[in-house]
C-alpha positions as CSV (number, residue, x, y, z in Angstrom):
1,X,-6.8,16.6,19.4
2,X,-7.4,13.9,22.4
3,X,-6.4,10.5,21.4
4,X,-6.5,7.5,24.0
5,X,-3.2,5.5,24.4
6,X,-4.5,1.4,25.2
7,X,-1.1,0.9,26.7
8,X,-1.1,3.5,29.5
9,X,-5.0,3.1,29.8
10,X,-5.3,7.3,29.6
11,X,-6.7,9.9,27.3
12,X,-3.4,12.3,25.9
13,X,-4.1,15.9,24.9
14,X,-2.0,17.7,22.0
15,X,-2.5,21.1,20.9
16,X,-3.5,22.9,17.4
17,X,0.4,21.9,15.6
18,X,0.1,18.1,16.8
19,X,-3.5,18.0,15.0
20,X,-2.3,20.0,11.9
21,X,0.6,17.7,11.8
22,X,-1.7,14.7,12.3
23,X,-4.1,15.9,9.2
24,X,-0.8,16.4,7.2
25,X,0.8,12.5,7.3
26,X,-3.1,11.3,6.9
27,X,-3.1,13.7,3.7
28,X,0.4,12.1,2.4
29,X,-0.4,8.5,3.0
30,X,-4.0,9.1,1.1
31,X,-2.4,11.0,-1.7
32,X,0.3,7.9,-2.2
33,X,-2.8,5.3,-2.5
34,X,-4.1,7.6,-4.9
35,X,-0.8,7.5,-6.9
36,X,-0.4,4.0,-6.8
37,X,-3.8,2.9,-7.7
38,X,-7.5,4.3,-8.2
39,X,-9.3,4.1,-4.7
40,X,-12.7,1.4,-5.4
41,X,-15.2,1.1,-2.7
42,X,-15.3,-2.8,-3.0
43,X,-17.6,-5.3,-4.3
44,X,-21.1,-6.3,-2.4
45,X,-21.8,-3.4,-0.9
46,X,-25.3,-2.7,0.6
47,X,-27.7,-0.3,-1.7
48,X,-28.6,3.5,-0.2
49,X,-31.2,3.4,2.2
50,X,-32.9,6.0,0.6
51,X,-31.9,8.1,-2.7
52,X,-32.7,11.8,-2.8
53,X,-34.8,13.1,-5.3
């Protein structure tokens, strides 16, 4: 995983634990919202492009 710290103005590399880790606490935080509410997609949003058949 390569994320870019603004501050220091440089690109950090972590290894395969620091991205498993990462996809964990996104996987808890998305599973609380779910808890606490159903997700929506919002009002006004734009039509498909294009609908398969």
């Amino acid at each position: 995983m390569r994320v870019y710290d603004a501050a220091a103005d440089e690109f950090i590399d972590h290894g395969p634990a620091a991205r498993a880790a990462a996809l964990a606490e996104v996987g808890a935080f998305l599973a609380s919202l779910v808890t606490e509410q159903d997700l929506w997609p919002g009002d006004g949003l734009l039509a498909p492009l294009a609908r398969r058949p």
